[in-house]
PDB file with one MODEL, atoms N, CA, C and O in Angstrom:
MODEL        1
ATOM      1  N   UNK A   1     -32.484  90.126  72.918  1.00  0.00           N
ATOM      2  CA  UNK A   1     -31.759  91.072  72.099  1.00  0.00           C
ATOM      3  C   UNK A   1     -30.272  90.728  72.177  1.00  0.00           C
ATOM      4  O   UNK A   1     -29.678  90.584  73.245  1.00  0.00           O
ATOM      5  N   UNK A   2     -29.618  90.585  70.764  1.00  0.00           N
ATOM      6  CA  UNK A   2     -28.247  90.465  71.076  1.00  0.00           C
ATOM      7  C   UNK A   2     -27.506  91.335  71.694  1.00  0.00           C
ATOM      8  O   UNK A   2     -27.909  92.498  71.676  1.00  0.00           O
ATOM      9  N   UNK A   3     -26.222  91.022  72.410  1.00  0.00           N
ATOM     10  CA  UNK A   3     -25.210  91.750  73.175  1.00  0.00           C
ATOM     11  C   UNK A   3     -24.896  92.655  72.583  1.00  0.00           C
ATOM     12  O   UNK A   3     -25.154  93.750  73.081  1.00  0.00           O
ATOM     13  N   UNK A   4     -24.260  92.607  71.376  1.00  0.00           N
ATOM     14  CA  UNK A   4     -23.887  93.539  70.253  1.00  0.00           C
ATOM     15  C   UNK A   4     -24.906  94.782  69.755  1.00  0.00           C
ATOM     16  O   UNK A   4     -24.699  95.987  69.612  1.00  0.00           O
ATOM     17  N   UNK A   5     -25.799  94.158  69.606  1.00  0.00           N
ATOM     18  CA  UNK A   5     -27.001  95.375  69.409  1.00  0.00           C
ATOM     19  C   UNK A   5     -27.512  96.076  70.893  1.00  0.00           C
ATOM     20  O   UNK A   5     -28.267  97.014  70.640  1.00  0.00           O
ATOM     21  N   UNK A   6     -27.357  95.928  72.047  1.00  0.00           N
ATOM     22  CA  UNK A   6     -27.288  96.835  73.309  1.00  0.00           C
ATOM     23  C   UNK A   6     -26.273  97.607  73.348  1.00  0.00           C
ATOM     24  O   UNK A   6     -26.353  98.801  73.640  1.00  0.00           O
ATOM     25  N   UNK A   7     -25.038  96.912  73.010  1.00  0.00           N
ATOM     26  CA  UNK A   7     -23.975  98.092  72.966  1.00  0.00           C
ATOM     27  C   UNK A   7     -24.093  99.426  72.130  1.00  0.00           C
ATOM     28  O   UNK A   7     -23.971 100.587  72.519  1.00  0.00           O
ATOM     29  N   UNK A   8     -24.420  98.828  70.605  1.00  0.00           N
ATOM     30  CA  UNK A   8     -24.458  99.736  69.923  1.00  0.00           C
ATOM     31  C   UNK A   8     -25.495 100.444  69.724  1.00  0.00           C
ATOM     32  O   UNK A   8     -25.395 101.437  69.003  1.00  0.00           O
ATOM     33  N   UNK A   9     -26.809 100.077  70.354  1.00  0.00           N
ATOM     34  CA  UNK A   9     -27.908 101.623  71.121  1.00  0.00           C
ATOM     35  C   UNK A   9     -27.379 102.110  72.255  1.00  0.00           C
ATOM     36  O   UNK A   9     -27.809 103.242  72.477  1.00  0.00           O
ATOM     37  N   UNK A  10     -26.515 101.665  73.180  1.00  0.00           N
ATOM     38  CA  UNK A  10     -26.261 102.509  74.213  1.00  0.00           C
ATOM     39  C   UNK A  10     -25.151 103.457  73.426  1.00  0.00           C
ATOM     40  O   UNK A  10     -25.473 104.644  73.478  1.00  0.00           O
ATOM     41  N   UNK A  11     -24.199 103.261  72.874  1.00  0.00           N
ATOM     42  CA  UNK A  11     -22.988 103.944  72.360  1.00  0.00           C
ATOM     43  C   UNK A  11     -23.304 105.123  71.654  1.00  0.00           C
ATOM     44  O   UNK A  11     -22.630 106.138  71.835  1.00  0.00           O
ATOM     45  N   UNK A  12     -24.693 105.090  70.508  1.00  0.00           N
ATOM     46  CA  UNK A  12     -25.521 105.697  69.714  1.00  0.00           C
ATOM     47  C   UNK A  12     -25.810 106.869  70.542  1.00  0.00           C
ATOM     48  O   UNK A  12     -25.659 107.995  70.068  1.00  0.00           O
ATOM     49  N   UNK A  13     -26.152 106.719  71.556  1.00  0.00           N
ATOM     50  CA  UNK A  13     -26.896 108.003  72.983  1.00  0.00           C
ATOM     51  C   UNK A  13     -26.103 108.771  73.112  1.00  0.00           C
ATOM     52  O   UNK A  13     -26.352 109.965  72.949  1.00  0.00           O
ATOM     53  N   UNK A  14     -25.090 108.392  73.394  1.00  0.00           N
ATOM     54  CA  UNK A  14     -23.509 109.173  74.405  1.00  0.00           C
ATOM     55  C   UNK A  14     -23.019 109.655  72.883  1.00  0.00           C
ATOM     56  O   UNK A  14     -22.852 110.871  72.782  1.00  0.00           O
ATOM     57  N   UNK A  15     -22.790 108.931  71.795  1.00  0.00           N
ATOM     58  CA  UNK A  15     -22.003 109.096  70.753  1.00  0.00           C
ATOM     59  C   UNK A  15     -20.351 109.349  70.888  1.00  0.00           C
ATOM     60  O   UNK A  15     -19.497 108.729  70.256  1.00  0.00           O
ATOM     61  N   UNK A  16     -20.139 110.280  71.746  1.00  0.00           N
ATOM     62  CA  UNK A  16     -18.781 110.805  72.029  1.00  0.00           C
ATOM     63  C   UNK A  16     -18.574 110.490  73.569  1.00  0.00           C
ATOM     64  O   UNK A  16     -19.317 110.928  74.447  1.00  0.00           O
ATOM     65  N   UNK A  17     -17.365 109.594  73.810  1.00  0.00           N
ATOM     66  CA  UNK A  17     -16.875 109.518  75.382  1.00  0.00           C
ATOM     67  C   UNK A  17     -15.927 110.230  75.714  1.00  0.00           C
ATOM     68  O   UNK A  17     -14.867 110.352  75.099  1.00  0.00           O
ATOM     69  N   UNK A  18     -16.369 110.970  77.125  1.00  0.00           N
ATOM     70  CA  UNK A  18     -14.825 111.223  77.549  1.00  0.00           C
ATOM     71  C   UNK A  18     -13.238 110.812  77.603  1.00  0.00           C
ATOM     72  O   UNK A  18     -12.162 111.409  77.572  1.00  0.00           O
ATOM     73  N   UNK A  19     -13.710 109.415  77.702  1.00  0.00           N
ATOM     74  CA  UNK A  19     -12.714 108.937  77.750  1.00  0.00           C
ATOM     75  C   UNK A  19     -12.303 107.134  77.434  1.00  0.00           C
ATOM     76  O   UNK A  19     -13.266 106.622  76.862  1.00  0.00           O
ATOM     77  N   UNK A  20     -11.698 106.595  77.555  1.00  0.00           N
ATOM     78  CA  UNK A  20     -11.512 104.997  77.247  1.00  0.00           C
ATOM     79  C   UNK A  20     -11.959 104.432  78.552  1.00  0.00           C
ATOM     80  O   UNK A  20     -12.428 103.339  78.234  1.00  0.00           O
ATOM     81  N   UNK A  21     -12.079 104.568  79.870  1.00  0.00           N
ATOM     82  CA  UNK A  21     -12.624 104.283  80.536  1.00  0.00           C
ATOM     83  C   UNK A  21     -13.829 103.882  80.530  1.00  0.00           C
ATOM     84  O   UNK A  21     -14.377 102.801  80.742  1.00  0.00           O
ATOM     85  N   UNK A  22     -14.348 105.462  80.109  1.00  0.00           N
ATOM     86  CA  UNK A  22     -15.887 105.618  80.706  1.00  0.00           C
ATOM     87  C   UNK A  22     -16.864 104.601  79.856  1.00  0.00           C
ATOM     88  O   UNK A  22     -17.913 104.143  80.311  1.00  0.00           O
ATOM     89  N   UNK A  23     -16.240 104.273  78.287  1.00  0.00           N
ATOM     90  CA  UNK A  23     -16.753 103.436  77.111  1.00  0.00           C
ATOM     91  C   UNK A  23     -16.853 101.783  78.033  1.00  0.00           C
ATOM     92  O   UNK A  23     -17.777 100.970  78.019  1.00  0.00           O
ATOM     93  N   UNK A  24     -15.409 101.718  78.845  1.00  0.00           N
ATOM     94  CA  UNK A  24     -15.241 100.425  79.334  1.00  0.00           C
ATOM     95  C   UNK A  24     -16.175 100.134  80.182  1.00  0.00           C
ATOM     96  O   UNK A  24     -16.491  98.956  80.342  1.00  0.00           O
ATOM     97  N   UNK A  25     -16.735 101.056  80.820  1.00  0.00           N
ATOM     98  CA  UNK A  25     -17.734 101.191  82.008  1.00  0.00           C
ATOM     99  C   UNK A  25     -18.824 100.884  81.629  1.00  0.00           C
ATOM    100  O   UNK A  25     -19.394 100.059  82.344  1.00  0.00           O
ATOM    101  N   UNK A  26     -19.585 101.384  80.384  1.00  0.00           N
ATOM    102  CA  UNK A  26     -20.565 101.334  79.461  1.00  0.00           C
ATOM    103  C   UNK A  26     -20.981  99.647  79.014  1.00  0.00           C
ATOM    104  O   UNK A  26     -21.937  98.924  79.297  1.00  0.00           O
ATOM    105  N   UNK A  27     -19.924  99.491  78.306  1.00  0.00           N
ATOM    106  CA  UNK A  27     -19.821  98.045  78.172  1.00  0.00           C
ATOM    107  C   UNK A  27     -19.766  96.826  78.866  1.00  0.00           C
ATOM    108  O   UNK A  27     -20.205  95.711  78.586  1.00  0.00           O
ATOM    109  N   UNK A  28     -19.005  97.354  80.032  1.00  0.00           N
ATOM    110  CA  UNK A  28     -18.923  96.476  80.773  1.00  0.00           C
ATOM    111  C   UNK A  28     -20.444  96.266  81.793  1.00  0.00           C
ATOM    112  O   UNK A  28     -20.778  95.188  82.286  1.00  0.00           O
ATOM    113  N   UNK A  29     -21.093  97.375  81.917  1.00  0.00           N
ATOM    114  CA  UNK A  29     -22.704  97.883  82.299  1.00  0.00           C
ATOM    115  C   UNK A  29     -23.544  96.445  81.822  1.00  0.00           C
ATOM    116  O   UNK A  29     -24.253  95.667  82.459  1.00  0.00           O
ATOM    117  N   UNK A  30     -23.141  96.486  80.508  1.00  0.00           N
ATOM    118  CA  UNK A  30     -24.065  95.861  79.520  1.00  0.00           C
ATOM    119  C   UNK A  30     -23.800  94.214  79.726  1.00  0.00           C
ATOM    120  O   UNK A  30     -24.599  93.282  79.820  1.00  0.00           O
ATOM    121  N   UNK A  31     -22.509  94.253  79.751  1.00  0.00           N
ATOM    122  CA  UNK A  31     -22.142  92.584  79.682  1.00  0.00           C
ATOM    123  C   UNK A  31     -22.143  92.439  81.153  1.00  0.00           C
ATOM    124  O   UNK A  31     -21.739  91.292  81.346  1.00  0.00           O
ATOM    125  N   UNK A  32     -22.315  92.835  81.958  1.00  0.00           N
ATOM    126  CA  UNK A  32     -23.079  92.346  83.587  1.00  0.00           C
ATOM    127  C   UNK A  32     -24.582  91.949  83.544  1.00  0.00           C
ATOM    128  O   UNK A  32     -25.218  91.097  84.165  1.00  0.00           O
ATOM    129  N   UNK A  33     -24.981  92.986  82.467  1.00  0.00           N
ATOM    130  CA  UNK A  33     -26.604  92.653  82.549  1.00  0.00           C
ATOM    131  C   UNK A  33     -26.938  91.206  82.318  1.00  0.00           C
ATOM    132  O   UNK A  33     -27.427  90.234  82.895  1.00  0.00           O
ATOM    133  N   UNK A  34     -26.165  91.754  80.617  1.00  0.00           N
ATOM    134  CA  UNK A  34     -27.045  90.133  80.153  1.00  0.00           C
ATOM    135  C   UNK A  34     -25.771  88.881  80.795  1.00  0.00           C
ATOM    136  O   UNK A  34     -26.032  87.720  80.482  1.00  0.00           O
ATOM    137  N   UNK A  35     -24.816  89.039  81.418  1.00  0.00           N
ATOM    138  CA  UNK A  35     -24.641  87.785  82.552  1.00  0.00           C
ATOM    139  C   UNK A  35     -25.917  87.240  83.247  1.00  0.00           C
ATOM    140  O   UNK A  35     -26.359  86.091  83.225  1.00  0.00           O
ATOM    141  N   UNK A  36     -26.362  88.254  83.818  1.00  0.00           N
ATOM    142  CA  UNK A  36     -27.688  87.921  85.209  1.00  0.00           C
ATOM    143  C   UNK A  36     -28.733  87.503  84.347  1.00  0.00           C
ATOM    144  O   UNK A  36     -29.286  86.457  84.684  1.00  0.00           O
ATOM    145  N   UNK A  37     -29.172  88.101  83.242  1.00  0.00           N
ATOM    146  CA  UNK A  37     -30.010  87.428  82.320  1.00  0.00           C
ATOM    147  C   UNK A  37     -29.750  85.908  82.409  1.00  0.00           C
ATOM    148  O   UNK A  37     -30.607  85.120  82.808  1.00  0.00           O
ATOM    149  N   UNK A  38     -28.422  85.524  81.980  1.00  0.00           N
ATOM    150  CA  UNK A  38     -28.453  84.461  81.227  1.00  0.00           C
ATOM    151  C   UNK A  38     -27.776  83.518  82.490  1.00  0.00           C
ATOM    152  O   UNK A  38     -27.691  82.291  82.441  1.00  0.00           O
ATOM    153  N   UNK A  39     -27.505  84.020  83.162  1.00  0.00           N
ATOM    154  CA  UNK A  39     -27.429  83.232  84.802  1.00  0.00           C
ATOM    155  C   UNK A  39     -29.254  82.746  85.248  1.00  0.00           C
ATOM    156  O   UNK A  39     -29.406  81.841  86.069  1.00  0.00           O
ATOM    157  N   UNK A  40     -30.089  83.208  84.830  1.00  0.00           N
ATOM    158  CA  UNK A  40     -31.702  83.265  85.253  1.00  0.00           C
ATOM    159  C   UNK A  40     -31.765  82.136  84.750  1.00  0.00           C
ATOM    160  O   UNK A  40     -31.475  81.192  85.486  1.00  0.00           O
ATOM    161  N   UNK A  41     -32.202  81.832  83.188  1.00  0.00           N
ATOM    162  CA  UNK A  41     -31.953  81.436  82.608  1.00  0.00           C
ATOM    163  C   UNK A  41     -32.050  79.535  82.669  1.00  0.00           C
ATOM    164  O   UNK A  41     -31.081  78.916  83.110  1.00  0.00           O
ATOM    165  N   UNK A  42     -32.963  78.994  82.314  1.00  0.00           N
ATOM    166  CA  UNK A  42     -32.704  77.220  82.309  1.00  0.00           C
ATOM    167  C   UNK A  42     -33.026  76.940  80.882  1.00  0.00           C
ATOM    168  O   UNK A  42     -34.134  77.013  80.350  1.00  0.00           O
ATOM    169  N   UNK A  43     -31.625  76.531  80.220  1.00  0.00           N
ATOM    170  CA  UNK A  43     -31.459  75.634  79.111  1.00  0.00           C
ATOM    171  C   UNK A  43     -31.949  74.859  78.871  1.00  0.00           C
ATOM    172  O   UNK A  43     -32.441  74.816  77.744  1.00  0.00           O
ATOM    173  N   UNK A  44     -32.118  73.782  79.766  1.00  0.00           N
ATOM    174  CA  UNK A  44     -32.493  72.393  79.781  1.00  0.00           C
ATOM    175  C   UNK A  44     -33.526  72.097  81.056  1.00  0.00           C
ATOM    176  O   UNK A  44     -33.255  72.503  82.186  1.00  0.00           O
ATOM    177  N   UNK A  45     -34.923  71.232  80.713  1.00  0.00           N
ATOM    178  CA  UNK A  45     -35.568  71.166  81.735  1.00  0.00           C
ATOM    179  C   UNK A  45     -35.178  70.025  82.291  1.00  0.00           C
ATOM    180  O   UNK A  45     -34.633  69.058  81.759  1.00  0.00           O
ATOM    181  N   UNK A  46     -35.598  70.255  83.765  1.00  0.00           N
ATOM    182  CA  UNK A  46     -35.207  68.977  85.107  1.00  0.00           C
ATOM    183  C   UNK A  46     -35.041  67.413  84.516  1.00  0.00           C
ATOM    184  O   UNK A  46     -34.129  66.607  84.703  1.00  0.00           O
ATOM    185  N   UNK A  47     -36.508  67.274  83.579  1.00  0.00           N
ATOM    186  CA  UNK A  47     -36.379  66.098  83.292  1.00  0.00           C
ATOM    187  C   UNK A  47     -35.569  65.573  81.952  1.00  0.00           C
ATOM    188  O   UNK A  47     -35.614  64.374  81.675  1.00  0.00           O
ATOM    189  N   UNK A  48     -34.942  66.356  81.254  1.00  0.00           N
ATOM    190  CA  UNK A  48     -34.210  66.348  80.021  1.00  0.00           C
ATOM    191  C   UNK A  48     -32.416  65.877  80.764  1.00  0.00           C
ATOM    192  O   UNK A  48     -31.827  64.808  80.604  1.00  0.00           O
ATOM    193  N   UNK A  49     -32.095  66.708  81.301  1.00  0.00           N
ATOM    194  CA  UNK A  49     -30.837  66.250  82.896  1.00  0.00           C
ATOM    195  C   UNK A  49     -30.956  65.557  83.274  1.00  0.00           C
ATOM    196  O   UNK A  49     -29.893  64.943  83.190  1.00  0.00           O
ATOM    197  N   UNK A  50     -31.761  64.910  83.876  1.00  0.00           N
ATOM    198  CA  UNK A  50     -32.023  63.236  84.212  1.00  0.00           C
ATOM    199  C   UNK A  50     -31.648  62.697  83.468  1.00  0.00           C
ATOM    200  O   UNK A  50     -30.566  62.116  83.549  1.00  0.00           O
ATOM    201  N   UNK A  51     -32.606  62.677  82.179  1.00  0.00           N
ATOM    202  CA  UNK A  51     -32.386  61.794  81.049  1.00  0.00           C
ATOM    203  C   UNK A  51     -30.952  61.646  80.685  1.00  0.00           C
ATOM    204  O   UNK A  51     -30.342  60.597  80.478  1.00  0.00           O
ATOM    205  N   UNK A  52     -30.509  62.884  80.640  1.00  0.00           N
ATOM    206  CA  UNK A  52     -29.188  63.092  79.941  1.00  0.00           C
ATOM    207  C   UNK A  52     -27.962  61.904  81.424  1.00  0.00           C
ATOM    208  O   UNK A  52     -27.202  60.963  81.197  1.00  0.00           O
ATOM    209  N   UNK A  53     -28.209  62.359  82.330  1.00  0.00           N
ATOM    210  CA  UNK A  53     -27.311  61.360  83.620  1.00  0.00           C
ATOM    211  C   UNK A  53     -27.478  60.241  83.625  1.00  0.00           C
ATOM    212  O   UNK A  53     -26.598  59.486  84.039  1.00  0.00           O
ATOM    213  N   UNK A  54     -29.084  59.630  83.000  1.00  0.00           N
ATOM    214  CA  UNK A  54     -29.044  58.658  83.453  1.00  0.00           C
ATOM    215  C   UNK A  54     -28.285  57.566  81.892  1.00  0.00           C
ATOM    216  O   UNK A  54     -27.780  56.467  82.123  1.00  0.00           O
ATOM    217  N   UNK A  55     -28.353  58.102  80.539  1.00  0.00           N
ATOM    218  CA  UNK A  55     -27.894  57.685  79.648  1.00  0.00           C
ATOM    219  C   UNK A  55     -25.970  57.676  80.052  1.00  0.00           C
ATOM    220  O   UNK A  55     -25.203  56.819  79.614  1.00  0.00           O
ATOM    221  N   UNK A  56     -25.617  58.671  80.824  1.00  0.00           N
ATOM    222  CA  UNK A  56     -24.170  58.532  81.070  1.00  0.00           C
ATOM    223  C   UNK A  56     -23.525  57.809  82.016  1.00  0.00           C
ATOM    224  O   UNK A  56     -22.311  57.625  81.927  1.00  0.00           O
ATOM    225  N   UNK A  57     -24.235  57.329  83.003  1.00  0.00           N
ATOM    226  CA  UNK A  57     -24.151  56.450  84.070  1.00  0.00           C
ATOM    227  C   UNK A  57     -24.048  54.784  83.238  1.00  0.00           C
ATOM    228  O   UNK A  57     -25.018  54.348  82.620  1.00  0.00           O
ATOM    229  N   UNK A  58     -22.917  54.112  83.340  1.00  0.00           N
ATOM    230  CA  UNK A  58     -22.533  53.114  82.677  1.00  0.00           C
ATOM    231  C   UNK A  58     -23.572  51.587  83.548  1.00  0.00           C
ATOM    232  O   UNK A  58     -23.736  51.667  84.765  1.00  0.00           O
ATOM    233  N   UNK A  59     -23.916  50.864  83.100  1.00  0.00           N
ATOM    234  CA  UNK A  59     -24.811  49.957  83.350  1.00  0.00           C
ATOM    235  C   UNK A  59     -23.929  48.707  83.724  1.00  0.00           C
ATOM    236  O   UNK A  59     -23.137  48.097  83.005  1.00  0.00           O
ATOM    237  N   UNK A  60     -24.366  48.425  85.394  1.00  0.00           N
ATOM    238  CA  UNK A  60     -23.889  47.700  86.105  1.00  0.00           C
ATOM    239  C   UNK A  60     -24.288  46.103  85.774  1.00  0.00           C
ATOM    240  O   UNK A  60     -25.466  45.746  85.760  1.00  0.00           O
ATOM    241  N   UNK A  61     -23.267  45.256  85.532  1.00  0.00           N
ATOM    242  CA  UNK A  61     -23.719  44.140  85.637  1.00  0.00           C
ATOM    243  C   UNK A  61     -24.217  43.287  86.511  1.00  0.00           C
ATOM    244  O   UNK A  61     -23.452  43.078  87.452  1.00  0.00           O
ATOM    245  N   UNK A  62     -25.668  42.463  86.563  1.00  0.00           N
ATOM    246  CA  UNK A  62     -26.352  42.473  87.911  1.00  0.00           C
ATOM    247  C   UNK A  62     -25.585  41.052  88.903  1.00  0.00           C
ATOM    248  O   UNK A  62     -25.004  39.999  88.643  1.00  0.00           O
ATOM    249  N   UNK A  63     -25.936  41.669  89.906  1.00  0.00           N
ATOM    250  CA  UNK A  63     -25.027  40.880  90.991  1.00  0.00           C
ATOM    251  C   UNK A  63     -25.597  39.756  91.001  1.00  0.00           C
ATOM    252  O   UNK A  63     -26.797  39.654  90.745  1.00  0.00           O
ATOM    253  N   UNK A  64     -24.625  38.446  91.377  1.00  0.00           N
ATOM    254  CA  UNK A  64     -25.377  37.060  91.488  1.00  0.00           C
ATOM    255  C   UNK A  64     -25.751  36.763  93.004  1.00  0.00           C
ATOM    256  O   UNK A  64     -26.344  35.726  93.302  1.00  0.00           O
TER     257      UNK A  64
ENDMDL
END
């Protein structure tokens, strides 16, 4: 679920904040979450990273 659409069902609930804080608190709730989400999270599998290091690793000319 996008970031943007959690905010704006949580905001929807409360509708009215006490204060500028408490909104910051709210939000900031939300963008901790999906941090740890997306800290979990593997982009790329083990062997795709290899691949990818071993294409960047410059090729030694062989010793005589």
């Amino acid at each position: 679920m996008r970031t943007n659409h959690k905010i704006k069902r949580r905001t929807k609930v409360v509708q009215v904040f006490p204060s500028q804080k408490s909104l910051m608190r709210l939000v900031g709730s939300v963008l901790a979450e999906q941090d740890e989400i997306w800290a979990g999270e593997r982009y790329f599998s083990e062997k795709v990273i290899a691949e990818l290091f071993e294409k960047r690793r410059p090729s030694l000319p062989p010793t005589p």
